[in-house]
N, C-alpha and C positions, 0 to 999 in steps of 0.2 A: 912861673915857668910858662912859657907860650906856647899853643896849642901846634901840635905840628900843621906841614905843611899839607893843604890835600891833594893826594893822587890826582893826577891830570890822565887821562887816555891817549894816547900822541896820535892823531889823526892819521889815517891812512895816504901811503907815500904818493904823489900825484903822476899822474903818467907823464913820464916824460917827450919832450918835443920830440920829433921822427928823428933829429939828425943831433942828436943829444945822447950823451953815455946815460946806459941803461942805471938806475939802483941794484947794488947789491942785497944779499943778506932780507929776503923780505920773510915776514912775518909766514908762518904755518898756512894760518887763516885766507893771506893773501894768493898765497901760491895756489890752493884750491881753488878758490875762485876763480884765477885765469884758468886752472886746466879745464875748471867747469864751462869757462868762456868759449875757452877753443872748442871746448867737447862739440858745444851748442853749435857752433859755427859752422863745425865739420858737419854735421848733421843735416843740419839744414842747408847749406849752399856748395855742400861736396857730393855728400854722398848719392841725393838723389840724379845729379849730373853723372857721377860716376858710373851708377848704377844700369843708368840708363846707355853710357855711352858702350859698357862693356856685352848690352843687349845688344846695339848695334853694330857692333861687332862681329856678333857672333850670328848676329840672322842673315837669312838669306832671302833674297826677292829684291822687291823697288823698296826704294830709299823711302823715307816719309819727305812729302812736299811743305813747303810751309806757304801752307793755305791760310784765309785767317783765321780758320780755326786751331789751325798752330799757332800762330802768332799773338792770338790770344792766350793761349796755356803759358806762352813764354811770360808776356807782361806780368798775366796772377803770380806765375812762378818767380818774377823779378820783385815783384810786388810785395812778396811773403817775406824773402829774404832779405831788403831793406827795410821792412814793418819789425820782425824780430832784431836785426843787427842794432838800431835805430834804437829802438826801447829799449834795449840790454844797454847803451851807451849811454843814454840819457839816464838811466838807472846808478850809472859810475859814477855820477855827478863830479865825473875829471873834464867835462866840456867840450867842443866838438873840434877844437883846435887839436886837441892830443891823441884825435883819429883821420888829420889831416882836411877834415872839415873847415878849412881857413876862407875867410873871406874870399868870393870869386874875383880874380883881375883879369876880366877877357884879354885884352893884350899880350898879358905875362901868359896866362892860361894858355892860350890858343897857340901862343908860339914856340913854348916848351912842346905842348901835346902834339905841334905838327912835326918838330925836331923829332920826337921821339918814334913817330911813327916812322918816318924815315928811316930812323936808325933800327929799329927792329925789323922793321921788311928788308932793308940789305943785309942786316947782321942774319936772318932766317935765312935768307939764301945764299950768301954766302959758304957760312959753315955747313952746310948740307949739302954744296956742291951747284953753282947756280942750275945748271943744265939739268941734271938730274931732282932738284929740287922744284924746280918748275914744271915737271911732269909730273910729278906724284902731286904732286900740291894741286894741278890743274884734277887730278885723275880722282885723288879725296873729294875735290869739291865738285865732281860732278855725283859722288855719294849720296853728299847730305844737300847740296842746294836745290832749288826749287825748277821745274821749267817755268819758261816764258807763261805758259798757261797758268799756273799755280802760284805768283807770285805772291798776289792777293796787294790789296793796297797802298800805294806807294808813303802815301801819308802814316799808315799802320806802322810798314815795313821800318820807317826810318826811325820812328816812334819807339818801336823795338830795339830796334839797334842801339838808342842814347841809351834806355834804362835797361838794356840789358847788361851795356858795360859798364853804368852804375855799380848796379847788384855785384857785378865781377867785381869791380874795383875795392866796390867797398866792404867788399867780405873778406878780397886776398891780400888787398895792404893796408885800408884801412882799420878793420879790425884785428885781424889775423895773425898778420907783421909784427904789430906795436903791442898785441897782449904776449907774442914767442919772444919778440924783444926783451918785453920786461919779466918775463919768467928765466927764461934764458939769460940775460944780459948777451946776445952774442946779435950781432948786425947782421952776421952773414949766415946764421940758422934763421933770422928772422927773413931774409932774400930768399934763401934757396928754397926754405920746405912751401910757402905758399908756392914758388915756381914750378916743383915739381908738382903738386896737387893739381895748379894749373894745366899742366900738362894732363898727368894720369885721366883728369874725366873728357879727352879728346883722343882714347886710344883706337873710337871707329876711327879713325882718321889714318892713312897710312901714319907708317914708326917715321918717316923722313917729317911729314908734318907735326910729328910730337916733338921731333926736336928741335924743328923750328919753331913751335910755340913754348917749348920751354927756355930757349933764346931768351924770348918775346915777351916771358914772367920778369926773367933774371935783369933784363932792360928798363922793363916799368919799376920791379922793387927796388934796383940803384936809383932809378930817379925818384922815388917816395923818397928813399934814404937821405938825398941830399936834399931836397925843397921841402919837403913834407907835406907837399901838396896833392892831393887827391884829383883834382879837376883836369890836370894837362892829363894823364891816363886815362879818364874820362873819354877825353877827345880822343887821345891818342887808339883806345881802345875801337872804338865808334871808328875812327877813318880806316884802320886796319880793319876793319869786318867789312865797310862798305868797299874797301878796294879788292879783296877779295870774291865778293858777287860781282862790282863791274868786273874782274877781271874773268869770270865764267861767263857771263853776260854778255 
């Protein structure tokens, strides 16, 4: 008689590509861990944004400038959040292609990222009413943007803006997205809930600018969804922040 066969362990299901049907039916064990994922997530690149935005808010007096001693808070703060996201991922051992970390192709890159930006600054004002929309927007950003005197380094400033919309990118569709995707199987819970988070921690910002930044979520996560690419948001992130300071500027 021959010895049976021995139990195998069937490896853990692999993340699937951004614009790929989610797995169903996952393991116990699995599902924990993503909510454990998102938990971390939230934690780390929501709530203290949130926390903070809802301070501002709610205070009263002069806005905070960003000086470089702001602008340094921001990098450490950007810094923290891609050091955690990064090693949680690297930890998944599903690779960096299944959080849209693919290969850069500046070409492709740069020309998606500037499409997109386009497409979110019209679709922002648009829906919000251009006219009306351009006044509140100009009226926010004289809230939180900095004067001419306080701008602090131009080298810094720009410095900031890449890896800030790094940190953003890759917490709300890189990570975010792709672990509500594959807990959910649903495309469009994995879009909308990073867009509205996106939103909520800008609520100092007039309500006409919340809804043009949550526009501006739901833009970027359709185009993660179809390219699965991380980088054109990237850019496209970074050209919309800077056209917004020229545009107070």
């Amino acid at each position: 008689m021959s010895d049976p066969m021995p139990s195998v362990t069937p490896p853990p299901l692999p993340e699937p590509a951004p614009g790929a049907a989610a797995p169903t039916g996952l393991p116990r064990s699995e599902r924990l861990r993503l909510v454990a994922e998102i938990g971390v997530m939230i934690a780390v690149g929501v709530l203290p944004d949130l926390a903070g935005a809802l301070y501002a808010h709610q205070a009263v007096g002069a806005p905070t400038l960003l000086s470089t001693g702001h602008l340094v808070r921001i990098v450490l703060r950007s810094t923290s959040v891609c050091a955690v996201l990064l090693y949680i991922m690297w930890r998944t051992g599903e690779g960096a292609n299944a959080f849209g970390l693919v290969k850069p192709r500046i070409g492709l890159d740069l020309g998606i990222g500037v499409g997109v930006a386009v497409v979110a600054l019209v679709a922002s004002f648009v829906v919000t009413g251009v006219a009306h929309s351009f006044r509140e927007v100009w009226r926010s950003a004289s809230q939180v943007m900095p004067s001419r005197a306080g701008l602090g380094p131009v080298g810094l400033l720009l410095s900031v803006r890449v890896l800030n919309s790094f940190a953003e990118e890759l917490a709300l569709w890189g990570f975010l997205s792709t672990r509500i995707r594959r807990l959910s199987g649903s495309a469009a819970l994995a879009v909308l809930a990073p867009a509205l988070l996106f939103a909520s921690y800008h609520v100092y910002q007039s309500s006409t600018a919340v809804v043009a930044i949550l526009v501006t979520g739901l833009i970027h996560g359709t185009c993660f969804r179809i390219t699965g690419r991380l980088w054109p948001l990237v850019v496209a992130h970074t050209l919309e922040n800077l056209f917004a300071m020229v545009q107070y500027l």
